[in-house]
C-alpha positions as CSV (number, residue, x, y, z in Angstrom):
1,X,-12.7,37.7,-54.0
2,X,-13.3,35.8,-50.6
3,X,-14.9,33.5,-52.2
4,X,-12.4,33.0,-55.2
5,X,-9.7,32.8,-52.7
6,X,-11.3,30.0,-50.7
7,X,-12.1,28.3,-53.5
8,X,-8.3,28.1,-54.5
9,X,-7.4,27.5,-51.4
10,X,-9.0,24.4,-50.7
11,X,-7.6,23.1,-54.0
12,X,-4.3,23.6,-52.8
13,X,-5.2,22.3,-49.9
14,X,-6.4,19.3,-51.6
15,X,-3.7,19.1,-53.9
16,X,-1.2,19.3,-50.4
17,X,-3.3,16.6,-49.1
18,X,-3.5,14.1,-51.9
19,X,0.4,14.3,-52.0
20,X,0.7,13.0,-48.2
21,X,-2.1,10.3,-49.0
22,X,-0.1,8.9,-52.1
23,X,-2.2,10.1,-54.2
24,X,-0.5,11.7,-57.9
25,X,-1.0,13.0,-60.9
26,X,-4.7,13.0,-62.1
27,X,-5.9,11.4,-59.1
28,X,-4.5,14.5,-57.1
29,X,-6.5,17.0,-59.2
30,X,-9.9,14.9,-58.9
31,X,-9.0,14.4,-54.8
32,X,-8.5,18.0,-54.7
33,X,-12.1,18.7,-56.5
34,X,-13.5,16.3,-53.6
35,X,-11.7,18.9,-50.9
36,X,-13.5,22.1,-53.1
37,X,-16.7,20.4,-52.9
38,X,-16.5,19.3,-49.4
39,X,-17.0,23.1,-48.6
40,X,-20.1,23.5,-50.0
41,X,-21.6,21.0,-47.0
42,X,-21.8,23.3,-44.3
43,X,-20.7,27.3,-43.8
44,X,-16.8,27.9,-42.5
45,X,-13.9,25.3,-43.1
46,X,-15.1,22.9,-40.1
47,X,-16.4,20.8,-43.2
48,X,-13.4,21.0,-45.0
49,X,-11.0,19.9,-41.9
50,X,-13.6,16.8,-40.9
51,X,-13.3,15.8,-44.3
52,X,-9.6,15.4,-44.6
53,X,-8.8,14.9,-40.9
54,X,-11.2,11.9,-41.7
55,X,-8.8,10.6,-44.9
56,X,-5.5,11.6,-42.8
57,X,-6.7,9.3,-40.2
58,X,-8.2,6.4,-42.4
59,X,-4.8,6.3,-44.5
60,X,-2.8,6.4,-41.4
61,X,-1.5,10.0,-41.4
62,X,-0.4,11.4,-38.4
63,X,-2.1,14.9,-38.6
64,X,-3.0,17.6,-35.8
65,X,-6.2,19.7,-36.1
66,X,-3.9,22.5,-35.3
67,X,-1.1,21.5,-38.3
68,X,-3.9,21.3,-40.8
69,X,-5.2,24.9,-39.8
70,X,-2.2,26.1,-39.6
71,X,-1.5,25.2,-43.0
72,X,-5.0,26.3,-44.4
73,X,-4.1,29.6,-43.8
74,X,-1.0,29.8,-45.1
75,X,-2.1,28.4,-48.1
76,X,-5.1,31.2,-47.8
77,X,-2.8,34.0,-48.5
78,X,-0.9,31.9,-51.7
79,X,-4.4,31.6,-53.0
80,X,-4.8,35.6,-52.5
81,X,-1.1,36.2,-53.6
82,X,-2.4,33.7,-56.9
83,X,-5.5,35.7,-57.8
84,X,-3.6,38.8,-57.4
85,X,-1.0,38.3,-59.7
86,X,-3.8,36.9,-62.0
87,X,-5.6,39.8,-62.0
């Protein structure tokens, strides 16, 4: 389930995160694939948050370290709440 739930996390995430690049539509849902896989690099989410702390700052996004973890895991428990309901 951990895993599951991190797993739709990050695509949230990703999803969340292509919206406040400008990214839309199909584009969003392969971005948010990139976040997912971004996860795999290393174990814990510092992989994750270098990843898009490093497209925040490159598209000129004024993000905080302790926003985007914030966020994370928020989104954490509506990916939980999601595979729940699911189930």
């Amino acid at each position: 389930l951990e895993f599951k739930a991190t797993a739709r996390r990050n695509k949230l995430l990703g999803l969340w995160a292509a919206n406040l690049l400008g990214i839309h539509g199909a584009e969003a849902e392969a971005y948010a694939k990139t976040v997912v896989k971004a996860d795999f690099e290393k174990p814990g989410d510092q992989d994750v948050v270098d990843k898009l702390m490093a497209d925040f700052k490159e598209k000129g996004v004024d993000m905080s370290d302790h926003r985007l973890r914030k966020h994370m895991s928020e989104l954490m428990h509506a990916a939980i709440e999601q595979i729940k309901a699911e189930a």
